[in-house]
C-alpha positions as CSV (number, residue, x, y, z in Angstrom):
1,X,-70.9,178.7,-49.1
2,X,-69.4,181.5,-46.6
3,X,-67.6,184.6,-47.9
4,X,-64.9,184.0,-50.6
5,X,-61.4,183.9,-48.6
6,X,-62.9,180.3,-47.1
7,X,-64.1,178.7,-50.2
8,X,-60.7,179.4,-51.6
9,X,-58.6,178.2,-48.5
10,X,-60.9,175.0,-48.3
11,X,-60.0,174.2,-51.9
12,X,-56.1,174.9,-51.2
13,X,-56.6,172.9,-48.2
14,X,-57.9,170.0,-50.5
15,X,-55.7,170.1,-53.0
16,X,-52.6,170.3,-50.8
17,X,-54.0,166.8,-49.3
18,X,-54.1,165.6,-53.1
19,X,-58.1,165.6,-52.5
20,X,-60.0,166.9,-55.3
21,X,-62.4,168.9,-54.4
22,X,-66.5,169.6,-55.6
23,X,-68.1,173.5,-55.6
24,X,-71.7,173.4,-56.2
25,X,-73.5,177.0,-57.0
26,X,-76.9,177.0,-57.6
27,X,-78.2,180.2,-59.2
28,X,-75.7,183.1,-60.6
29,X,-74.2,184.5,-57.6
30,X,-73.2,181.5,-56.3
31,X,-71.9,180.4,-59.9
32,X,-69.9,183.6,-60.0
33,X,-69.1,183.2,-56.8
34,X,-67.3,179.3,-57.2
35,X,-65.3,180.7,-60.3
36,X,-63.9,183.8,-57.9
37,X,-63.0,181.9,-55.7
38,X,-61.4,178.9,-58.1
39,X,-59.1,182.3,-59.3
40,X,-58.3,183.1,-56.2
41,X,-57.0,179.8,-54.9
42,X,-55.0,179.7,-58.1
43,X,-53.1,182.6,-56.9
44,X,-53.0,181.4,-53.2
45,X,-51.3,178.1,-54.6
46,X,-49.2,179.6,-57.4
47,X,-46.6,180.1,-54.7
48,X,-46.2,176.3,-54.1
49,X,-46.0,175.5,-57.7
50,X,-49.8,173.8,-57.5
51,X,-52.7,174.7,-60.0
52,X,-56.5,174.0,-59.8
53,X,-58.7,173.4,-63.1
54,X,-62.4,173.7,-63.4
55,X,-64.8,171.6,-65.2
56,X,-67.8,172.7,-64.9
57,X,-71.0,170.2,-64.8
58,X,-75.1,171.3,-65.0
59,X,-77.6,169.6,-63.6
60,X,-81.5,170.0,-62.9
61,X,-82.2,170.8,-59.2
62,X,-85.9,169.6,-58.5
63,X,-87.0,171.5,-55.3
64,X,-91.1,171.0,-54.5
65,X,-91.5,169.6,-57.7
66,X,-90.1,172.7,-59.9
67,X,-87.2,172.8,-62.1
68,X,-84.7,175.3,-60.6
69,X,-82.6,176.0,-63.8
């Protein structure tokens, strides 16, 4: 998903247009790397009196007939 300071301008982006916007990580760097960056924009927005919240969903990714969790 790129290095961190773009994941958390794209979300700021997105929630400054009132979109909502969907990080997927698959695997525990990318995990750790959605919820660093989900911080990050928190403090990137804090300044314009806008918050982000996380939910976080799992899912079973089937790649070549495997279960990647």
């Amino acid at each position: 998903m790129g290095n961190i300071s773009q994941q958390f301008s794209g979300i700021a982006a997105k929630v400054r247009e009132g979109t909502v916007p969907c990080l997927t990580g698959i695997g525990p760097d990318a995990v750790a790397n959605c919820v660093l960056a989900i911080g990050h924009c928190r403090l990137y927005l804090e300044p314009d009196g806008l918050d982000v919240r996380a939910r976080p969903e799992f899912i079973h990714i089937m790649k070549a007939g495997e279960d990647l969790n």
